[in-house]
VOSEPA-290584 format. One record per atom (N, C-alpha, C, O, CB): residue number from 1; x negated, y negated, z; residue in one letter. Coordinates in Angstrom, 2 decimals, padded with zeros to 5 digits. Atoms other than C-alpha are relative to their C-alpha. Glycine has a CB too. Example, Ala and Ser with C-alpha at 12.3 -4.5 7.8 and 13.67 -1.06 7.14 Angstrom:
VOSEPA-290584
1|-000.89|001.19|000.00|A
1|-012.30|004.50|007.80|A
1|-000.90|-001.20|000.00|A
1|-001.94|-001.18|000.66|A
1|000.99|-000.03|001.25|A
2|000.82|001.19|-000.06|S
2|-013.67|001.06|007.14|S
2|000.77|-001.09|000.73|S
2|000.26|-002.20|000.90|S
2|-000.41|-000.46|-001.42|S
END
This chain:
VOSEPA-290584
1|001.42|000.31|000.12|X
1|042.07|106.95|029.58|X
1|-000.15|-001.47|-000.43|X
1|000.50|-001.93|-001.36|X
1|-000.70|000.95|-001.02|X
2|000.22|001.33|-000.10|X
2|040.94|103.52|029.86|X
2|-001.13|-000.16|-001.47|X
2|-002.23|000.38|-001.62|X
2|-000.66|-000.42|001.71|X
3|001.02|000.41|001.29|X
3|039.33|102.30|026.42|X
3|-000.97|-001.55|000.27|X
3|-000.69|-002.69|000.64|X
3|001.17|-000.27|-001.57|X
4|000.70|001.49|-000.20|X
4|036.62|099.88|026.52|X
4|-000.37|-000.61|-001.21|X
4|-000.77|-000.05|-002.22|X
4|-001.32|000.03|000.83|X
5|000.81|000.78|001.25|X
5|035.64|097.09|024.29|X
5|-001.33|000.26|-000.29|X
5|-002.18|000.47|000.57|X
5|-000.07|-001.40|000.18|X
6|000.94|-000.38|000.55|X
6|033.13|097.74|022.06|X
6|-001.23|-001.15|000.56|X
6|-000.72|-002.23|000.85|X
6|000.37|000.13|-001.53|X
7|000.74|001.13|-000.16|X
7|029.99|095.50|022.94|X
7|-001.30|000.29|-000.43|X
7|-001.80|001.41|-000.46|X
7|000.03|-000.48|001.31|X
8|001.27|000.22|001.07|X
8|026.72|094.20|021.01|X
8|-001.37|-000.45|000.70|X
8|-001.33|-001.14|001.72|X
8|000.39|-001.24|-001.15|X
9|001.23|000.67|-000.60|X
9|023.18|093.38|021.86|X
9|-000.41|-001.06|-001.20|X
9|-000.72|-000.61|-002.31|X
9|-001.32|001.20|000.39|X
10|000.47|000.87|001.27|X
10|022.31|090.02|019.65|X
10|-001.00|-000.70|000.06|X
10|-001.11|-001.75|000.70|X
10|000.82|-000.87|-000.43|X
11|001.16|000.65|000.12|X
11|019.39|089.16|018.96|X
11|000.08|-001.25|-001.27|X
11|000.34|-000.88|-002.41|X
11|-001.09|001.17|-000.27|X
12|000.23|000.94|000.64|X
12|018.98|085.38|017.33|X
12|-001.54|-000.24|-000.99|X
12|-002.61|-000.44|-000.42|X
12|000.24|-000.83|000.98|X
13|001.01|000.18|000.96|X
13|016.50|084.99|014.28|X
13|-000.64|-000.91|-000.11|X
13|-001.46|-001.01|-001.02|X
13|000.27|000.08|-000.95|X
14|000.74|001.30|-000.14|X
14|015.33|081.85|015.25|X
14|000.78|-000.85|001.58|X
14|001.80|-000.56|002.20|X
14|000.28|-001.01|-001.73|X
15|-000.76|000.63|-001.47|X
15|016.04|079.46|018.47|X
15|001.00|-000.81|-000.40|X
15|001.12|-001.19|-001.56|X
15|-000.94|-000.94|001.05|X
16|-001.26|001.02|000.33|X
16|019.11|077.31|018.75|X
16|000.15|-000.14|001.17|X
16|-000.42|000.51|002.04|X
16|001.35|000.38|-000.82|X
17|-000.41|000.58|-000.90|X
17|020.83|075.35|021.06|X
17|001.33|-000.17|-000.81|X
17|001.50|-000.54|-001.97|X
17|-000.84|-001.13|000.56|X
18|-001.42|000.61|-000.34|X
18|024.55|074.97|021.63|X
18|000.51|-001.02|000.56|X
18|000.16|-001.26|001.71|X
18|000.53|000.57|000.57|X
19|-000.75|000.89|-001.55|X
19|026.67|072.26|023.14|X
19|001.56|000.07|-000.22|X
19|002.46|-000.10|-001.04|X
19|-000.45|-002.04|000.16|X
20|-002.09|000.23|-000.40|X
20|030.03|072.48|024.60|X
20|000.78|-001.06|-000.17|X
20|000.19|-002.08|-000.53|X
20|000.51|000.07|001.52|X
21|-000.66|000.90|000.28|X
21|032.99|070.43|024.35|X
21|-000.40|-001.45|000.75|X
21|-000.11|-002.59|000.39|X
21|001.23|000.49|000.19|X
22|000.02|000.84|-001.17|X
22|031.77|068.63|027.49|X
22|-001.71|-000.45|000.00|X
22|-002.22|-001.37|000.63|X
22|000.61|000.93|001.47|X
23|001.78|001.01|000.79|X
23|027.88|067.76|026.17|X
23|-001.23|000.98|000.86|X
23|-002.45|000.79|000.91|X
23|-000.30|-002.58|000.83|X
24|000.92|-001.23|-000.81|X
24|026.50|071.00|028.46|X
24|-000.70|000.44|-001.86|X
24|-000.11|000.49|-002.93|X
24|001.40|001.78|001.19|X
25|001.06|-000.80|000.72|X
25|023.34|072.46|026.23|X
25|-000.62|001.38|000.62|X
25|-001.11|001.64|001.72|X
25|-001.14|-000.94|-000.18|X
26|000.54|-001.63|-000.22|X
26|022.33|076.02|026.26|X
26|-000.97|000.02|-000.99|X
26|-000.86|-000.54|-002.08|X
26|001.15|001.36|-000.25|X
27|000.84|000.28|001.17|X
27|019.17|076.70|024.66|X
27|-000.39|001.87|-000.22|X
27|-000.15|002.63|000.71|X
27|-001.59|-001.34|000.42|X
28|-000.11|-001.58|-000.16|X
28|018.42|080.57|023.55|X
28|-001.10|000.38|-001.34|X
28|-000.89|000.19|-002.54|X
28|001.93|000.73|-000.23|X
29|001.51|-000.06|000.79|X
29|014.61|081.58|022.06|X
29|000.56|001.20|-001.00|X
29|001.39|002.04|-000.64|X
29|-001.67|000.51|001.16|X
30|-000.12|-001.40|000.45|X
30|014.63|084.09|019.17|X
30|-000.94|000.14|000.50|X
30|-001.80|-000.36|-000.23|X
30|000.15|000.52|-001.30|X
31|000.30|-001.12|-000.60|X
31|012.67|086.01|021.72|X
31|001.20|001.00|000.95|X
31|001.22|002.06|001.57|X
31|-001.09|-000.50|000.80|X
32|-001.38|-000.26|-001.42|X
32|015.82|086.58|023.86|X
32|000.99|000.81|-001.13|X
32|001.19|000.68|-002.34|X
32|001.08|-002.00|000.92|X
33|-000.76|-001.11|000.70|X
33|018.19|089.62|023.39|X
33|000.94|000.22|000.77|X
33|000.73|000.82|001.82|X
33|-000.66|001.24|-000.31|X
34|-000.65|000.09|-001.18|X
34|021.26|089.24|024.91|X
34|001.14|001.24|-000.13|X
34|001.58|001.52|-001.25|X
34|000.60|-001.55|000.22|X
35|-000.60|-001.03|000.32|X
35|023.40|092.18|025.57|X
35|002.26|-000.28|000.69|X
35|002.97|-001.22|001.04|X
35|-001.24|001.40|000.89|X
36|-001.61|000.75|-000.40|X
36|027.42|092.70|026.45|X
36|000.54|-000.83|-001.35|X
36|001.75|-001.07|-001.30|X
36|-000.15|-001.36|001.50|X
37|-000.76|001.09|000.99|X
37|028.39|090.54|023.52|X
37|001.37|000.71|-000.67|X
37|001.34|001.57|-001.56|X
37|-001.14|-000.52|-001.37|X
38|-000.93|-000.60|000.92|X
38|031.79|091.35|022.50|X
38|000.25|-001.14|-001.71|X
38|000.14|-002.37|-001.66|X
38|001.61|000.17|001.11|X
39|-000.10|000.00|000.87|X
39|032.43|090.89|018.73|X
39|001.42|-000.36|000.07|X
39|002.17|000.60|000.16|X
39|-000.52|000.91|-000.52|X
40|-001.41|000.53|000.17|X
40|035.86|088.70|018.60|X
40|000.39|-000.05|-001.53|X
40|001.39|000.62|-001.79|X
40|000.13|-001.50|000.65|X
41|-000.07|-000.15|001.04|X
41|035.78|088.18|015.04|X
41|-000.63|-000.44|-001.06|X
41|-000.87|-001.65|-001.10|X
41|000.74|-000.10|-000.06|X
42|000.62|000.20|001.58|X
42|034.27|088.05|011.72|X
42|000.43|-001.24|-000.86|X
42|001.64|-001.25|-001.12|X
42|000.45|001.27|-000.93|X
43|-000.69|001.01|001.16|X
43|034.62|084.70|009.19|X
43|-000.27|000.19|-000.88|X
43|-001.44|-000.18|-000.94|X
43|-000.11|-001.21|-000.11|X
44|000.60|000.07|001.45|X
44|034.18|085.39|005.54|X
44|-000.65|-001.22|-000.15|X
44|-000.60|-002.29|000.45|X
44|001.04|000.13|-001.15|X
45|000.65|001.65|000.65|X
45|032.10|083.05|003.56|X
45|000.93|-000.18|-000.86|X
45|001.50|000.81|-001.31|X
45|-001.64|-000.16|-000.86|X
46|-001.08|000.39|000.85|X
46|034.56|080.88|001.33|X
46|-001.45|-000.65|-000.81|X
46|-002.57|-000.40|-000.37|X
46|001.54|-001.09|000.70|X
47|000.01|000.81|000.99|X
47|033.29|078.60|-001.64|X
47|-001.25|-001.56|001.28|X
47|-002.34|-002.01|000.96|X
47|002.18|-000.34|-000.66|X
48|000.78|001.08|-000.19|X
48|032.04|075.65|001.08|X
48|-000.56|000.42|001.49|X
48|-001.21|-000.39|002.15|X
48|000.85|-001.47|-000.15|X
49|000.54|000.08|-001.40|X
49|031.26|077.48|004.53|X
49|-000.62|001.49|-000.01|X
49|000.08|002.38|-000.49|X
49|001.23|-000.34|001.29|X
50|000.33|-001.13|000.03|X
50|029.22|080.38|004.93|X
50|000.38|001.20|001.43|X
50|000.70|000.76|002.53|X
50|-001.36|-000.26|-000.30|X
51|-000.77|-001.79|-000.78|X
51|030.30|084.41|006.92|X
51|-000.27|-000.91|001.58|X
51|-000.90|-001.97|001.60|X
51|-001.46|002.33|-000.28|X
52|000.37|-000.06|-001.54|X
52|029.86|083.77|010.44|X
52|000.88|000.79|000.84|X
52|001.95|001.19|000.38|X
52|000.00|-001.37|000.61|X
53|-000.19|-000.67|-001.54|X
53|030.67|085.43|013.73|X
53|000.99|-000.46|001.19|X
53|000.45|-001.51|001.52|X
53|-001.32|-000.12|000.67|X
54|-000.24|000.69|-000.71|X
54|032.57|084.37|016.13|X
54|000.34|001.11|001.90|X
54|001.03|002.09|002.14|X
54|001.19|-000.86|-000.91|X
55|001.02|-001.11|-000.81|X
55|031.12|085.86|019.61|X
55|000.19|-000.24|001.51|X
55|000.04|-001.40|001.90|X
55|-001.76|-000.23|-000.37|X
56|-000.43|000.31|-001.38|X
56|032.06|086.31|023.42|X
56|-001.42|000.41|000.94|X
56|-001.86|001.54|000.72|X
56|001.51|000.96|000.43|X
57|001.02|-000.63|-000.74|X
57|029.07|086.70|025.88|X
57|-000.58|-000.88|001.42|X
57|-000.55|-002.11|001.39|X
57|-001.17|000.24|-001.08|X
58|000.28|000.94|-001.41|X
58|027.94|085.29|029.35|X
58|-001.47|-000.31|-000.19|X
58|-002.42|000.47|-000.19|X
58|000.27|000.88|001.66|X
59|001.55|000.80|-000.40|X
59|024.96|082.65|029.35|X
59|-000.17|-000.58|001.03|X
59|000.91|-000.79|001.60|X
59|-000.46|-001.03|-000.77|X
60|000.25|000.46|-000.57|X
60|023.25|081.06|031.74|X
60|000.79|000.28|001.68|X
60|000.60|-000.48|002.63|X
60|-000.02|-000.90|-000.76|X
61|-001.01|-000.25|-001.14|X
61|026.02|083.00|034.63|X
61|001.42|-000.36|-000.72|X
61|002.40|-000.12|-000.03|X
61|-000.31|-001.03|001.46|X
62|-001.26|000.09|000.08|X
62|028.90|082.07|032.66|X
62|000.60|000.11|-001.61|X
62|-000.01|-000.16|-002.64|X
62|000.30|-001.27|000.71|X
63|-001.03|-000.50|001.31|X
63|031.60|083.05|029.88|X
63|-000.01|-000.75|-001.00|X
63|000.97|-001.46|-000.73|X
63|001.45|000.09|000.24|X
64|-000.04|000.56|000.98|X
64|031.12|081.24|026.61|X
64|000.68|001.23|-001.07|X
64|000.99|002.40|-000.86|X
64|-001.38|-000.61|-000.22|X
65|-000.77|-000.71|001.20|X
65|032.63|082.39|023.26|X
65|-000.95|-001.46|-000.77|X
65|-000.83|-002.65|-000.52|X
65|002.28|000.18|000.00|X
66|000.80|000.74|001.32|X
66|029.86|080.95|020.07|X
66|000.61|000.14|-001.35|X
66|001.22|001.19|-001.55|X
66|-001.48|000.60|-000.22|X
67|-000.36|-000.38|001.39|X
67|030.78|080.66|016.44|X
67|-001.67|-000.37|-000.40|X
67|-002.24|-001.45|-000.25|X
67|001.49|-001.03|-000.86|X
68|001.09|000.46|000.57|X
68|027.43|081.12|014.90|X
68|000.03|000.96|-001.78|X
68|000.63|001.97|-002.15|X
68|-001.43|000.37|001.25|X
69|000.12|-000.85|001.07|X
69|026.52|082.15|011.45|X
69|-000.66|001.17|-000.36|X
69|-001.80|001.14|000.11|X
69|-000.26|-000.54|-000.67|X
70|000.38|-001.39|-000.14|X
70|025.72|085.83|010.55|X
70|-000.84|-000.12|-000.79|X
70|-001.38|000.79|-000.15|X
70|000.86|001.10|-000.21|X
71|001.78|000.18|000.31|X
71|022.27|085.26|008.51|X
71|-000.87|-000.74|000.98|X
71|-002.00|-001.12|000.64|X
71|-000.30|-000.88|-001.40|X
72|001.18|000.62|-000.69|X
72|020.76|083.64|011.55|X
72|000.32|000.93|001.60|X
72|-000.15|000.77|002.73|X
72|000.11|-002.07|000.04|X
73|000.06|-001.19|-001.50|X
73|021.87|086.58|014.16|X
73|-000.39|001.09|-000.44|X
73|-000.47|001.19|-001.67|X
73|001.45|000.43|000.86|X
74|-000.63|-001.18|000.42|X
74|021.71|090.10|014.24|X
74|000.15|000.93|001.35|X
74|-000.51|001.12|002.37|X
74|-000.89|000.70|-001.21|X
75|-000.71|-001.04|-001.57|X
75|024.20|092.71|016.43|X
75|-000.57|001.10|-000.58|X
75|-001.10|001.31|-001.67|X
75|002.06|000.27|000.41|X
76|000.36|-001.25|-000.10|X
76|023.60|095.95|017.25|X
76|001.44|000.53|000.98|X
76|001.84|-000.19|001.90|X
76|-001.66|000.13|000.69|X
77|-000.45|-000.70|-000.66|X
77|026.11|098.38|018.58|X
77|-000.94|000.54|001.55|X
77|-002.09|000.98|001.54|X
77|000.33|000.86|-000.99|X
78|001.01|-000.45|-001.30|X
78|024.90|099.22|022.48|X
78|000.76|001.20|-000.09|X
78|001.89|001.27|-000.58|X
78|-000.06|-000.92|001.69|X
79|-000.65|-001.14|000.04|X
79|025.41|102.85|023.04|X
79|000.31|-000.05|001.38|X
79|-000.25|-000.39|002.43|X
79|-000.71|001.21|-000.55|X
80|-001.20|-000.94|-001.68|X
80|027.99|104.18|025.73|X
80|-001.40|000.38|001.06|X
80|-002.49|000.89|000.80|X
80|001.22|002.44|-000.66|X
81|001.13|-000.79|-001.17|X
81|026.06|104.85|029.25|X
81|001.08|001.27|000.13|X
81|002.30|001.15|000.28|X
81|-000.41|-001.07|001.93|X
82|-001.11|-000.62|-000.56|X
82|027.53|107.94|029.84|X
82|-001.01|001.20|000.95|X
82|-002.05|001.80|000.69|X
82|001.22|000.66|-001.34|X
83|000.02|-000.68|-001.52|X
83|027.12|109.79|033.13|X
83|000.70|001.06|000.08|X
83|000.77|001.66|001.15|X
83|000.51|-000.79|001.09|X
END
């Protein structure tokens, strides 16, 4: 039996914009709820950087991976389609 990755719907608490290594901008409203997001991994907060996320999901048609901080997102487990 084939196991699938778990995946999130994340909704952003406010708008932001990203830019890539290469000076591409993505811009993403907190009205927008984007689903599919796999959950790569969790950062504690230390002493000088606060918890964040670090997050796989397709924008704009294509595969990014975000590190954003976890007081300005929030996931949701998507439930299984099951058929």
């Amino acid at each position: 039996m084939e196991r699938r990755q778990e995946t999130y719907m994340l909704a952003f608490r406010r708008s932001m914009t990203f830019r890539s290594i290469h000076g591409e901008t993505t811009s993403i409203s907190s009205a927008e709820i984007v689903l599919g997001v796999e959950l790569l991994q969790e950062i504690p907060a230390t002493r000088d950087t606060p918890a964040l996320y670090e997050l796989a999901l397709t924008l704009d048609g294509e595969r990014k991976v975000l590190i954003v901080r976890k007081s300005l997102v929030e996931l949701r487990k998507e439930k299984a389609n099951i058929s």
